[in-house]
C-alpha positions in Angstrom: -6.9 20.2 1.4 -3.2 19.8 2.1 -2.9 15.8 1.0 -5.3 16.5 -2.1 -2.5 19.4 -3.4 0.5 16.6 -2.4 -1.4 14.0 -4.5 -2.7 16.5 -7.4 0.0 19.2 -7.1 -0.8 20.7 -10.5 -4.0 21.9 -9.4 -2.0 23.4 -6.6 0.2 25.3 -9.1 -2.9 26.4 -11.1 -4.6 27.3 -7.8 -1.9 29.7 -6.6 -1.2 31.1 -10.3 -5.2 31.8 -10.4 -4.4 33.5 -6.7 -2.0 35.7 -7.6 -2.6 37.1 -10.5 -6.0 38.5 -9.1 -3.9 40.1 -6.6 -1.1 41.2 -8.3 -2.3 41.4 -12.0 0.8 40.3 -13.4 0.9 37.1 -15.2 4.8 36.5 -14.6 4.9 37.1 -11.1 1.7 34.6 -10.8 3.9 32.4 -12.8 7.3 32.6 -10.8 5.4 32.6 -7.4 3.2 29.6 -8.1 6.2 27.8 -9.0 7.9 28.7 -6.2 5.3 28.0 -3.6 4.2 24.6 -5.2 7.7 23.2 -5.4 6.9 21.6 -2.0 4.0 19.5 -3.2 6.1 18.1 -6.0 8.6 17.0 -3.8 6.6 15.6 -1.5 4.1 13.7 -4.1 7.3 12.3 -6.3 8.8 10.9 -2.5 4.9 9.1 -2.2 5.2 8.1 -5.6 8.4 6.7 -5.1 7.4 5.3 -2.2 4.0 3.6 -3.3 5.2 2.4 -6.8 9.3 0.5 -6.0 8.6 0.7 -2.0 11.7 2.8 -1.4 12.6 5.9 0.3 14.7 8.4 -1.1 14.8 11.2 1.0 18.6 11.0 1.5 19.7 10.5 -2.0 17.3 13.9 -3.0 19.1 16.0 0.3 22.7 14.6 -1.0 21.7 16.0 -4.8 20.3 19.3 -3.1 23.5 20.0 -1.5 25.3 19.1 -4.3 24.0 21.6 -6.6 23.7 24.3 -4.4 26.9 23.9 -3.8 27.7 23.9 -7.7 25.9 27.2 -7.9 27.8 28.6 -5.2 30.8 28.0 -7.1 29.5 29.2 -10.2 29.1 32.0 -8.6 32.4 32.4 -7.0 33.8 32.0 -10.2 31.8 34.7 -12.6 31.1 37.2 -9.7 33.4 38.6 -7.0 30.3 37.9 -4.4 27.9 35.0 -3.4 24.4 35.6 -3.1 23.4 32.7 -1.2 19.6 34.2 -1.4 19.9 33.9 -5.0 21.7 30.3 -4.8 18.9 28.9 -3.4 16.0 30.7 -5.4 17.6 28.9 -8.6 18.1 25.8 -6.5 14.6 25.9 -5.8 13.6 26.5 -9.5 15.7 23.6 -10.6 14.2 21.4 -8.1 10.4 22.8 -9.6 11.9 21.5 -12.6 13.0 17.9 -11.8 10.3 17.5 -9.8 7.5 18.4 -12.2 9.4 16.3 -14.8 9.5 12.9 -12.3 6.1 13.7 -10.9 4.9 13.2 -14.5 6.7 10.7 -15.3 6.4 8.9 -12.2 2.8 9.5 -12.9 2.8 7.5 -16.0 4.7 4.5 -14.8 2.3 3.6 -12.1 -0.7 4.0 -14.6 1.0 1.9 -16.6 2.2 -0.5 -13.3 -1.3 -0.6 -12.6 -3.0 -1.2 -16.4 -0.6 -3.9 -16.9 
């Protein structure tokens, strides 16, 4: 079950939206938790993408840009607040990587289609 949500992790977001909003009833908080726990499986399926498709690893490169813009945020924050929330740094660290990672899973996605039609 595990490798089929890192291969198809959009049915892993729909799965755990469909999850939580029968528990909670709340279609924003199904919304903001499915993204948040499925934000793994993009990761993971865009390194095997990666991997698969140009036969190299990035896991360094996507650690160095992790740090990099959590540290960004952190100093955002410094700047427009007189405390850090590091809790909240890395809540919209983790919703920027959902982002990137949905984008270049899709895309990523396309290209070896396309690698593999041509």
């Amino acid at each position: 079950m595990l490798s089929f949500f890192i291969t198809v992790p959009i049915i892993a977001t729909l799965t755990l939206y469909m999850i939580v909003l029968k528990i909670r009833r709340s279609s924003r908080m199904a919304v903001h938790k499915a993204v948040s726990w499925s934000t793994i499986f993009y990761i993971l399926s865009v390194f095997i993408l990666i991997q698969y498709l140009f036969n190299v690893s990035i896991t360094g490169f996507v650690l160095i840009f992790m740090i990099i813009v959590l540290t960004i945020i952190i100093i955002y924050q410094w700047k427009t607040n007189v405390d850090i929330k590091i809790k909240k740094a890395f809540k919209i660290l983790w919703k920027i990587c959902f982002l990137l990672f949905f984008i270049l899973y899709i895309s990523f996605t396309i290209i070896g289609l396309i690698m593999e039609i041509v």
